[in-house]
C-alpha positions as CSV (number, residue, x, y, z in Angstrom):
1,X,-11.6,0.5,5.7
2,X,-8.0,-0.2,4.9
3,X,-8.4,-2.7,2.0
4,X,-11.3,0.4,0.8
5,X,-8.4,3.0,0.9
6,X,-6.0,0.7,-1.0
7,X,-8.7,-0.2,-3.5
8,X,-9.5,3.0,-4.2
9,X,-5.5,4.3,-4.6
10,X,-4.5,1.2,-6.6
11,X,-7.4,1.6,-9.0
12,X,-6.1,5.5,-9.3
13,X,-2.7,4.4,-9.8
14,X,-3.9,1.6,-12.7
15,X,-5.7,3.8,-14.1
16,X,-3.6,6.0,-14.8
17,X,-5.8,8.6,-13.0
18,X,-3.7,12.1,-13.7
19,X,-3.1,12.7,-10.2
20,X,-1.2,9.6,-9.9
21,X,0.6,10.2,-12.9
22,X,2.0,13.4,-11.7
23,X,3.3,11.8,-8.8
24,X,5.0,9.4,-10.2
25,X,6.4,11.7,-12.8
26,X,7.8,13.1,-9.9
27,X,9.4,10.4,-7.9
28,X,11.5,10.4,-11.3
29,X,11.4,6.1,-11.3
30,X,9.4,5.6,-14.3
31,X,5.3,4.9,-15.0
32,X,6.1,1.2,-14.5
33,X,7.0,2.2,-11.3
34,X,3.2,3.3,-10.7
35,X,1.8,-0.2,-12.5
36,X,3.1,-2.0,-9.9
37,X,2.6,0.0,-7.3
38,X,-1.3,-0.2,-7.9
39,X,-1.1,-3.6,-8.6
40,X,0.6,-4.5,-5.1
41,X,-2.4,-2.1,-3.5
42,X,-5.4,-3.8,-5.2
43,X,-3.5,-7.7,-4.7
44,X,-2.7,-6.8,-0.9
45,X,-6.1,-5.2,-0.3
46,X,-7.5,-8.3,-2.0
47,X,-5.3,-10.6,0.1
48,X,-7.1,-9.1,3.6
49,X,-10.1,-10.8,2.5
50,X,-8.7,-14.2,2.5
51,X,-9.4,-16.2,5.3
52,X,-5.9,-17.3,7.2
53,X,-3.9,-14.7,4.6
54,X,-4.6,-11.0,6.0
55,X,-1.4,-10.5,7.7
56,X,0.1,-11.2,4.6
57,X,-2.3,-9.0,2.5
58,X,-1.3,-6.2,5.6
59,X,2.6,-6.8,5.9
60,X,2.8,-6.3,1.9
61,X,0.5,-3.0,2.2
62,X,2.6,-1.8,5.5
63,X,6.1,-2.3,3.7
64,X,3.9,-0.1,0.8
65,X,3.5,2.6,3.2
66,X,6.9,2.6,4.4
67,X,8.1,3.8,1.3
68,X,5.2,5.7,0.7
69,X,6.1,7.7,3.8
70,X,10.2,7.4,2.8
71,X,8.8,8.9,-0.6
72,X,7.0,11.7,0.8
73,X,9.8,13.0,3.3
74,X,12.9,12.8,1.1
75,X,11.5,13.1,-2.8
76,X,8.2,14.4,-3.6
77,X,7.8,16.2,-0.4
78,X,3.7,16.7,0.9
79,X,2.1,15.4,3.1
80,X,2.7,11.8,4.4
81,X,0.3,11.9,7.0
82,X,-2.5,9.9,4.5
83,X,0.5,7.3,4.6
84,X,1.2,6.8,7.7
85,X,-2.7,6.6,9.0
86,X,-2.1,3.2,6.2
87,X,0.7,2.3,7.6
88,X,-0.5,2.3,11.4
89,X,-3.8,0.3,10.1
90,X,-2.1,-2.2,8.5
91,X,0.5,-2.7,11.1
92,X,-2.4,-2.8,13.2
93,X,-4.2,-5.6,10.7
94,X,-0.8,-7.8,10.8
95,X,-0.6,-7.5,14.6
96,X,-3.9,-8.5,15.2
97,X,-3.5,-11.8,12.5
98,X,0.1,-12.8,13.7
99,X,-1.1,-16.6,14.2
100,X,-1.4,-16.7,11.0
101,X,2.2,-17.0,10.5
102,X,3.0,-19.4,13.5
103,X,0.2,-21.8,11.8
104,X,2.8,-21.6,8.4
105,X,5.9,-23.1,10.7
């Protein structure tokens, strides 16, 4: 469901759906700002596919969301409550894969 959400919003964002592009026109960074924010939603919703690599794939989209949240609250305003149903799945994805990262030590 998670990686489906990201696909989805990352494809959007690539794009250049003009939703996406309105919201980024907002945030005031730049459009390159939204190219690579699409491109780490597709490559981390990828990454939760790969066997042994989902909590990386879920700690890149969960840092995602905490800005995406930050974003929401203190410069675009809206609703962040899409963001932080993401963030809680993928914190809940990397949770649930820790040993992945104890296998890397």
């Amino acid at each position: 469901l998670a990686a489906l959400a990201f696909l989805m919003a990352g494809f959007a964002k690539l794009t250049s759906a003009e939703m996406m592009v309105a919201v980024f026109d907002q945030i005031g960074v730049g459009q390159w700002f939204r190219y690579v924010t699409g491109t780490i939603e597709v490559v981390g919703a990828v990454v939760l596919f790969v066997p042994g690599k989902a909590v990386f794939g879920a700690g890149l989209l969960a840092v995602t969301m905490v800005g995406a949240v930050t974003t929401h609250l203190f410069v675009i305003g809206g609703s962040p409550l899409p963001a932080i149903i993401l963030l809680a799945l993928t914190a809940a994805i990397a949770w649930n894969h820790k040993e992945q990262l104890q296998t890397r030590a």
